[in-house]
C-alpha positions, 0 to 999 in steps of 0.5 A: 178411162179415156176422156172425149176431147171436149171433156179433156179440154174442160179439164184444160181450162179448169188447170189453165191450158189455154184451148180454143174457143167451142161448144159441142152439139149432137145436132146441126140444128144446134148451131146457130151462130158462127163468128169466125172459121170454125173447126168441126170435129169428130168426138171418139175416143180414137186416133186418125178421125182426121184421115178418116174424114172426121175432121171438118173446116166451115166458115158459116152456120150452113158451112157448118150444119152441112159437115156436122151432118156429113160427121154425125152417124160416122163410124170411126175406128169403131166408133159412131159418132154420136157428138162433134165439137165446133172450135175456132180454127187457129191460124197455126204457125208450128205444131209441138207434140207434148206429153205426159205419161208413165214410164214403167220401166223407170217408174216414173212420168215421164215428159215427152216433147217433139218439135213437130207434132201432129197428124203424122207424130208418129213418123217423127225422126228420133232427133226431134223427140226429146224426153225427161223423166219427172220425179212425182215430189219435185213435178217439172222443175223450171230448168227442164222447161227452159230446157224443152224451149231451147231445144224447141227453139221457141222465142221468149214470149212462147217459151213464157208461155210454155213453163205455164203450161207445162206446170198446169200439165203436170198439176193435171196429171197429178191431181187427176190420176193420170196415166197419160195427158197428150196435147197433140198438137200444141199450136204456136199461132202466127200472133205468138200464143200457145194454145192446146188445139187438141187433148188426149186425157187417160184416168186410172181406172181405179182412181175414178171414184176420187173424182165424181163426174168424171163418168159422165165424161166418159165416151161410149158408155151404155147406161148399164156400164154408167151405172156399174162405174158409178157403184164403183164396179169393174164390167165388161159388155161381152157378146153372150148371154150366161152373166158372170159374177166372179171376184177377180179379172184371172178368174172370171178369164177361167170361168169364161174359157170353162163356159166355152169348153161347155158350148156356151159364150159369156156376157155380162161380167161383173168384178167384185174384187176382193169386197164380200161386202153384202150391198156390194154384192146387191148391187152387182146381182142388180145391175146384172138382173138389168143385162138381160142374161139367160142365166147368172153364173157366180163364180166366187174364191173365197180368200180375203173375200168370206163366201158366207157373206157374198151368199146373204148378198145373193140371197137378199137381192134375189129376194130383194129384186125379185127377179127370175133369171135362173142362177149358178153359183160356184163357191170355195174357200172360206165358210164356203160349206155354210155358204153352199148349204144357206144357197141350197136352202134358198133353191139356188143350185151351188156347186163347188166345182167349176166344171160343174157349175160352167156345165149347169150354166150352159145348160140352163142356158139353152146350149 
């Protein structure tokens, strides 16, 4: 889960990273008071908002109302912006590129730092990138920071500095879940402080339930995938209108290429894993009876996951939530004989082919 800069930074100064100063708004009116030149930037989830315009300077409330006006509404890679962040401008003497990630050919993090950061990293010449691999049960140790200083040729006072930060960055990567935490750039000031003047903040997906509140600092989210993260379930927001509820990514892959074969497009899709866990199994039918879908398609393997059990979730939240949206089950695997005959009782069509059942949704479909 890509964390929105704002929200990264809040992690930042929870860990200790310095950041600038700033508040976010979703409205021009919402700017009040400036006191110093400000910084007013786009929040996406994407790289580039810079070039694409999305990065303005102001120096008075109307300076500012006028760029957060000009920023608002803005698509950018993609991506509308809906919120922009109002900062201190910094008086920059050097920008340092840092980061934090996984290196899975070593399988370890890996500490990357180059002399020169910011908006053309990219280009960087390989004499300027520096990297270390950092054992998870030992973090960075101080010789790798006095080592990063050298070859960054920083004066002691910022050097000092940096041994901080890059202690409190690794504490983040680790306690968060991180698969990847980038300062781009970490700005040297003319007065001699290190400060994060921007912050990049990737979570393991799978991890997010370790740390509640994180969703809401999810960019882009609707509030049907708000609520399918916050039961802790896996959804995709396709452009189709034959839900899918399969329990794994390599299935529903199958399921969605059947469905295609058979005129029909997906939309909705819900992963429960490998849970028969009945009230899982609600939830997911829940959220799905929100998505507005011409049918559901359950498409359930029942390995490790008993299909009896996802048939008394179906079944129960079907009579739980009421609803009428027409519904196609494909069971096999374990108990999938009692599962099919419990469906069938209740008038949910169940097949034990896939073919057959991609073919029943479409057709309930309207295709």
């Amino acid at each position: 889960m890509k964390l929105a800069e704002h929200a990264g930074k809040d992690l930042f100064r929870r860990y200790g990273i310095p950041v600038p100063e700033g508040f976010l708004v979703k409205d021009p009116s919402e700017i009040t008071i400036i006191e110093t030149p400000m910084v007013v930037k786009a929040q996406v989830p994407v790289g580039g908002r810079g070039k694409a315009g999305g990065i303005r300077f102001a120096s008075t409330v109307e300076q500012a109302r006028s760029a957060a006006k000009d920023i608002l509404g803005m698509d950018i890679a993609g991506n509308v912006v809906s919120e922009v962040l109002i900062e201190e401008r910094l008086s920059i003497d050097r920008e340092i590129y840092v980061s934090l990630s996984v290196d899975r050919s070593r399988r370890l993090p890996l500490l990357m730092m180059i002399k020169e950061g910011g908006m053309e990293v990219e280009s960087a010449p390989p004499a300027q990138i520096t990297s270390w691999p950092i054992h998870p049960f030992v973090g960075i140790p101080s010789y790798v920071c006095r080592n990063a200083a050298s070859k960054l040729i920083l004066d002691p006072q910022p050097a000092a500095q940096l041994e901080a930060i890059l202690s409190n960055l690794w504490r983040l990567f680790w306690e968060m879940d991180c698969e990847l935490v980038e300062i781009n750039p970490l700005v040297k000031t003319f007065d001699g402080r290190l400060i994060a003047a921007d912050a990049k903040v990737v979570i393991d997906e799978d991890a997010v339930y370790r740390h509640p509140g994180l969703i809401e600092a999810a960019p882009n989210l609707t509030w049907l995938e708000r609520e399918a993260r916050e039961k802790g379930l896996a959804m995709v927001l396709l452009d189709g209108d034959v839900g899918v509820l399969a329990n794994g990514a390599g299935l529903t892959m199958a399921t969605l290429d059947n469905l295609a074969l058979h005129g029909a497009k997906g939309g909705v899709f819900l992963d429960l894993g490998g849970t028969d866990d009945e009230k899982v199994v609600e939830a997911a039918l829940a959220i799905m009876s929100k998505a507005g879908q011409r049918v559901i398609l359950v498409n359930i393997f029942g390995g490790i996951t008993k299909c009896d059990t996802v048939a008394e979730g179906l079944i129960s939240a079907k009579d739980k939530l009421r609803f009428e949206t027409p519904m196609v089950v494909r069971v096999r695997g374990v108990n999938e004989e009692q599962a099919r005959r419990m469906l069938a009782e209740r008038g949910i069509a169940a097949s034990r082919d896939l073919d057959e059942a991609c073919q029943k949704a479409a057709a309930l479909g309207g295709v």
